[in-house]
NUBA-666461 format. One line per 10 residues: their letters; for each residue x, y, z of C-alpha. Coordinates in nm, 3 decimals. Layout:
// residues N
A	X/Y/Z ~ ...
// end
This chain:
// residues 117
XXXXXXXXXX	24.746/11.093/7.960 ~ 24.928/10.824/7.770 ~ 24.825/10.570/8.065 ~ 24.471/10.707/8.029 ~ 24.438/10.663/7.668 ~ 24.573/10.273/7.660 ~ 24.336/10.203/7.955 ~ 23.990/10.358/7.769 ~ 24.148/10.172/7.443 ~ 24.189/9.795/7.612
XXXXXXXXXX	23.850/9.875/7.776 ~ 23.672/9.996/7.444 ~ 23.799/9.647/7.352 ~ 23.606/9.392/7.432 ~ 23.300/9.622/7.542 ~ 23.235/9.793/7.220 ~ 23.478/9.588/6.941 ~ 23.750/9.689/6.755 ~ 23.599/9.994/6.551 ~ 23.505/10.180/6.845
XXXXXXXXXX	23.850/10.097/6.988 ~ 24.020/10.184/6.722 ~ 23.828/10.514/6.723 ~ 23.883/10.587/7.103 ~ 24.313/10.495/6.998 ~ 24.266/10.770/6.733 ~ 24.096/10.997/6.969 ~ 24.331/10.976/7.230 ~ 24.650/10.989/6.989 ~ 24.497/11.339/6.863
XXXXXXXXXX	24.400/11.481/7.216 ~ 24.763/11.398/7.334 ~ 24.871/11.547/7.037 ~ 24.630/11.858/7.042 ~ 24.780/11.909/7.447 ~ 25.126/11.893/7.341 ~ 25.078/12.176/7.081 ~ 24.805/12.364/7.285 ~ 25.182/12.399/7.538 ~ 25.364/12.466/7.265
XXXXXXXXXX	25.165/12.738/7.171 ~ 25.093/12.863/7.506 ~ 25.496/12.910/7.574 ~ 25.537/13.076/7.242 ~ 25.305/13.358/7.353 ~ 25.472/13.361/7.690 ~ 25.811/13.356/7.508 ~ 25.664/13.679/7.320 ~ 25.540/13.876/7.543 ~ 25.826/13.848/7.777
XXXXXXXXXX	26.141/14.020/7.722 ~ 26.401/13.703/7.805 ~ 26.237/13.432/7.628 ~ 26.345/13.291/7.257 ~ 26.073/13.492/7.017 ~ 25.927/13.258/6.750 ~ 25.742/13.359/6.438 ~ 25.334/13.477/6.488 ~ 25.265/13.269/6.146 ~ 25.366/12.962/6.268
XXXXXXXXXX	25.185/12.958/6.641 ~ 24.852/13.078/6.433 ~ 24.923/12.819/6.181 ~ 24.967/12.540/6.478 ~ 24.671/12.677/6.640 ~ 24.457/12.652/6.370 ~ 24.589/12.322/6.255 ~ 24.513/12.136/6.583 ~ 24.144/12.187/6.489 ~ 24.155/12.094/6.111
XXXXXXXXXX	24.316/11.790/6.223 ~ 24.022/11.735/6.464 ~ 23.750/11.819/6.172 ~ 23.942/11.575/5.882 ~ 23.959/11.339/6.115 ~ 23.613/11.316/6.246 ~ 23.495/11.353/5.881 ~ 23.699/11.088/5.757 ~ 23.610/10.827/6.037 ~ 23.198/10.934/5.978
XXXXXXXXXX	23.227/10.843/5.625 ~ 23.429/10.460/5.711 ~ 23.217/10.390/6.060 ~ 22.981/10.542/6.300 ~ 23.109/10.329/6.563 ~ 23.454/10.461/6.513 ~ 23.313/10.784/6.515 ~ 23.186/10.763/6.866 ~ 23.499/10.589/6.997 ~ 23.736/10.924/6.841
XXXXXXXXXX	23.467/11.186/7.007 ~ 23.521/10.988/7.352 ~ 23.873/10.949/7.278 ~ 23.901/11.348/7.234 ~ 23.765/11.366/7.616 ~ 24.105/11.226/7.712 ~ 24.244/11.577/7.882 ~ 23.928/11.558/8.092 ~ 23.974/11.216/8.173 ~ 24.369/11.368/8.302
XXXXXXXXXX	24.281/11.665/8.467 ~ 24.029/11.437/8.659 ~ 24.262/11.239/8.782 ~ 24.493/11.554/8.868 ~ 24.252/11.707/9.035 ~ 24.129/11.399/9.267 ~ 24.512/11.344/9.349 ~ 24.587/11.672/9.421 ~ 24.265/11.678/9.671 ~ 24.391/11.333/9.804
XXXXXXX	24.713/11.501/9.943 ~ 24.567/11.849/10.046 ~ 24.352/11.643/10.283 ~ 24.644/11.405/10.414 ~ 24.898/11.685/10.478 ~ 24.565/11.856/10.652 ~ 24.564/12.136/10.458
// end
């Protein structure tokens, strides 16, 4: 994802200028961020449910959960009110996760078909 992000941000460069750049950067930076605690989340409900894993507190997996989207909304909001152009560079920059599980899933189809399965 990190390699994915600095590639869309160097090309946003010189295509689009440094607003939009900067946008897709933020973008990125918040959809890497947003994965990491979307896994953090997900293994705090494992962690709960099962029996052998280290319990954490419900408030403060809700309060993650929900704060991954405010953080989405302020930041959106914020970057409409500065610069449309930025604006369009975060949105594309939040498509970053797509962008990886893209690439996942066209190298995980590139070795099912060389080890002929």
């Amino acid at each position: 994802m990190l390699a994915i992000g600095a590639l869309a941000t160097l090309a946003a460069l010189p295509l689009f200028g440094w607003k939009t750049a900067a946008g897709v950067l933020l973008g990125c930076a918040v959809a890497w961020m947003n994965f990491v605690w979307l896994k953090q989340a997900i293994g705090a409900v494992a962690d709960r449910v099962t029996p052998f894993g280290r319990r954490q507190s419900s408030a403060s997996t809700v309060a993650k959960f929900l704060l991954r989207y405010a953080l989405i909304a302020i930041g959106a909001y914020a970057i409409f009110l500065s610069s449309r152009e930025s604006l369009y560079g975060f949105l594309g920059g939040l498509f970053l996760a797509v962008a990886a599980i893209l690439c996942e899933a066209a190298y995980e189809a590139f070795v099912s078909l060389r080890r002929g399965l």
